[in-house]
N, C-alpha and C positions, 0 to 999 in steps of 0.2 A: 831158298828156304831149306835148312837141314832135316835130314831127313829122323823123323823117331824110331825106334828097333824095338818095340813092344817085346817083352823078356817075359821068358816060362814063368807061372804063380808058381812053380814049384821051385823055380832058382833062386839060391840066396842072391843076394840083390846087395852091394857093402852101400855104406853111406855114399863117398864119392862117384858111385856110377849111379845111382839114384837121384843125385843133385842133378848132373848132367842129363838125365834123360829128363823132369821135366824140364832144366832150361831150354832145352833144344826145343821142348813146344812152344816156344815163347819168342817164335823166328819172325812172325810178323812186323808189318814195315808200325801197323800201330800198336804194339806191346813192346818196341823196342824201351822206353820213356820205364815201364814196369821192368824189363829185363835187367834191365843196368842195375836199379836195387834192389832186386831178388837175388842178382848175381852174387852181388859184394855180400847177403847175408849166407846165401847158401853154400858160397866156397866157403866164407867161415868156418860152418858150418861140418860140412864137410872134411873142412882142415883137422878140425879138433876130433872128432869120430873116425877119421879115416884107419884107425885099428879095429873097429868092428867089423863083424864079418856079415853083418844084415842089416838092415834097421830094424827087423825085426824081434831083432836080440836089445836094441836102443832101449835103458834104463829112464823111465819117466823121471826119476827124483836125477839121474845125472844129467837129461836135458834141459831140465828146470834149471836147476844150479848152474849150468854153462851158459843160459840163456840169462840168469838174473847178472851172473857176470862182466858177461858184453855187454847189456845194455838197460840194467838196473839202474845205472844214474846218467840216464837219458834222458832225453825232454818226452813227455809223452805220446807226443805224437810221433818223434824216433822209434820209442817200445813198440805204439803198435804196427806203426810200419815194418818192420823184423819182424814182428809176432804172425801179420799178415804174411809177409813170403815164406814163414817156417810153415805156414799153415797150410798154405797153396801146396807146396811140396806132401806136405804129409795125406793129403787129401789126393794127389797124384797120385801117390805111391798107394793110397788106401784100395784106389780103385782098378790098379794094375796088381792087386794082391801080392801085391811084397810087406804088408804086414797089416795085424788086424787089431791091434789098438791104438791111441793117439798121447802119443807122448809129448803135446803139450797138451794135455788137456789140464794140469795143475796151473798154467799160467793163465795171467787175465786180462783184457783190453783196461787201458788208463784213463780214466776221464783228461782230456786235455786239459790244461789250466785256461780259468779265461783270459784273456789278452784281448783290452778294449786300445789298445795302442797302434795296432796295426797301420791303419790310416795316417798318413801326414795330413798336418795343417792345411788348411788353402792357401794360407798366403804362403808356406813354406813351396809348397810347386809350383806356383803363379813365380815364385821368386826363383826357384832352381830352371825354369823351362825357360826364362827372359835372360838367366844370368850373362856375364859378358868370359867370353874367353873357354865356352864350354865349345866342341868341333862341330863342325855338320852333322855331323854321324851320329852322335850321342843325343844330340838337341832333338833331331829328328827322330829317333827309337823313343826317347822320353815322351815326349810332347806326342806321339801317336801312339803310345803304349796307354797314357794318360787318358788321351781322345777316344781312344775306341773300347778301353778297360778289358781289352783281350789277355790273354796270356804273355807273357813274354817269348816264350818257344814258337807260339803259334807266328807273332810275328818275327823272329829273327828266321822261320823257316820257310818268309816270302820270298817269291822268285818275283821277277821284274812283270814277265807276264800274267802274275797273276794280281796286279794291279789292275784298278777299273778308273783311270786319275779322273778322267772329267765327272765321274758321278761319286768319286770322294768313297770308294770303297775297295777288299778285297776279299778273296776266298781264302777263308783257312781250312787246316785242318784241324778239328777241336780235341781235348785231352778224351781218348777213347777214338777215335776215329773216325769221327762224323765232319762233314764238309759244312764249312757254314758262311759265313757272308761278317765280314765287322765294316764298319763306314766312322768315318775322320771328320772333323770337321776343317776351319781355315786355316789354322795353323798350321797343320798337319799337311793341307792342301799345299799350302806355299813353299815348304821347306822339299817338299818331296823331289819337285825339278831338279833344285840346285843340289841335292845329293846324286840323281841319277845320271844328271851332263848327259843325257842324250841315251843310254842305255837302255838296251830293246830284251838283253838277254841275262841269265846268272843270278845269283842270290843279290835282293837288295840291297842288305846291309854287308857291308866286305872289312876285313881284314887292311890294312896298311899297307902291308907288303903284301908280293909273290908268297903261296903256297909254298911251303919248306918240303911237305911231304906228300906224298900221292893219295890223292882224296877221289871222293867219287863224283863221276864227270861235274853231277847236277851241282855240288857244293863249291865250287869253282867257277869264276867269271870267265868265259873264253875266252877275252878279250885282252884282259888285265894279268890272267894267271893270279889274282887275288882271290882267297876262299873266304866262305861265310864265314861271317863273324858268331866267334860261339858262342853259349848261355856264359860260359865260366868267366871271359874277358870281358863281356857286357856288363856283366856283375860287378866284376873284381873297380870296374870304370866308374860304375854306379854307386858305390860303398864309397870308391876315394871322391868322390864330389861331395858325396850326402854326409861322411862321415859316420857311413855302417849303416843306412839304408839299404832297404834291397829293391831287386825291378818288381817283384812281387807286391810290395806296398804301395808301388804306383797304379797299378789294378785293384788293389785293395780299396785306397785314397777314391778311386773314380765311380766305385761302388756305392760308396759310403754318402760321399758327396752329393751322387744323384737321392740315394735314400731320404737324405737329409731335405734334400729340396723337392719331395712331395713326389719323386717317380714310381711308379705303380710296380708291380712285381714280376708282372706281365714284361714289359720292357726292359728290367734291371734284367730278368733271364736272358731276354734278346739279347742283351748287350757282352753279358757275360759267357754264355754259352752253358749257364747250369742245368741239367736237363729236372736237378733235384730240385726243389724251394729249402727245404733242409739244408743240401751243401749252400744254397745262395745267403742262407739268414747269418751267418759270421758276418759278412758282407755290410750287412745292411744295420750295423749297432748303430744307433746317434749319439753324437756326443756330447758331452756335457755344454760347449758352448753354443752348439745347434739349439740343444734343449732349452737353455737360457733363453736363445734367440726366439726361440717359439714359441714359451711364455711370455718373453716380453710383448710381444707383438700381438700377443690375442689378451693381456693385461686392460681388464675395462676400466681400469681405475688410469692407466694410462691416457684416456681418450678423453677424460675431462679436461 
């Protein structure tokens, strides 16, 4: 954990040493996931101000305009993800008194657009989880990614022992840091063996080859010298099968699916780990052929 150096209210404080002192609070093992994109906005950040001699000197109409520039014709939930780490930061610095007004305060959170898409078909993942010619490794991440509608990180950041096989479950760690429990069902049960050949130790899902560069012990198989498989190549894997799917839609998809087939809100949380019903309701949209389906089926004129 690196350490912070809390600096005089009275010291001019420039942009880039400013960035850097709050990233450095942001050492823990669960805020890394937040660090990485606080990071890429704050060096920005940083980059472009690094001739100030404060933030405290920081022009509100020139933060605006540099901030409408990077990421004006972004998707909206991009804006306010930037808008969220320029904020974190300026509210760091607020309260370590390096400066006493908020220079974004001229910018505004975007309503997201809706997007009723998210969800694939059923018979599109019924089709993608059976296909022929897809690996173990990928079959098996999909088809448990699907079955248990966790995260994608949560599970590529399972370790072997943190498998529970004969009761069809394991321990994650959920987005924020809380430890929680996801369970699989057959599919997921049967393919699990023949991925793990016998494996007691190292990250579940591996790599093809030998680790190229020096990682850290736990992200490496002892065994194999193969390292975890990471979000970006799961993805990159995921896209060229689906044709620009992402793993995120197959959580999305198992969300959706259960919503649609009458599960209660209570258990769609379980499943998913939302602690909000807010963040779970994206989630839970039906769809237009669901809806069909659910008026056909309660249709009294149909029962004559």
């Amino acid at each position: 954990m690196g350490t912070v150096h809390q600096l005089a209210a009275a010291e001019r404080v420039s942009p880039p040493v400013a960035a850097r002192a709050y990233l450095a609070t942001l050492s823990h093992a669960e805020t890394a996931g937040t660090k990485r994109v606080y990071d890429a906005v704050l060096r920005r950040f940083a980059d472009h101000f690094t001739g100030s001699t404060a933030v405290d000197e920081l022009d509100a109409t020139a933060v605006t305009e540099w901030f409408t520039s990077q990421w004006g014709q972004r998707a909206p939930d991009t804006w306010n993800t930037a808008l969220s780490a320029l904020r974190a930061g300026v509210a760091y610095w607020a309260g370590q008194g390096w400066l006493t007004t908020d220079p974004t305060a001229a910018l505004r959170r975007r309503r997201p657009r809706p997007d009723r898409s998210r969800a694939l078909d059923r018979a599109a993942v019924e089709e993608l989880l059976i296909r022929e010619g897809i690996a173990l490794r990928e079959r098996t991440l999909w088809r448990m990614l699907y079955e248990t509608a966790a995260r994608a990180g949560e599970v590529l950041g399972l370790d072997v022992p943190d498998l529970d096989l004969p009761n069809r479950r394991a321990r994650v760690r959920r987005k924020g840091g809380q430890l929680d429990t996801i369970v699989w069902q057959t599919g997921t049960a049967r393919l699990l063996p023949r991925l793990l050949r016998g494996r007691t130790g190292g990250p579940v899902f591996l790599t093809e080859r030998r680790a190229r560069v020096e990682l850290a012990p736990g992200d490496v198989d002892p065994a194999s010298g193969r390292a975890r498989l990471s979000y970006r190549q799961a993805e990159d894997l995921f896209k060229a099968a689906t044709g620009g799917a992402t793993l995120h839609q197959l959580r999305h998809s198992a969300l959706t699916h259960d919503a649609e087939d009458g599960v209660n809100t209570a258990m769609l949380q379980a499943r998913s780990g939302h602690v909000s019903v807010r963040s779970l309701a994206r989630y839970t949209r039906i769809s237009a052929d669901a809806l069909a389906r659910h008026q056909a089926e309660r249709d009294p004129a149909r029962r004559r």
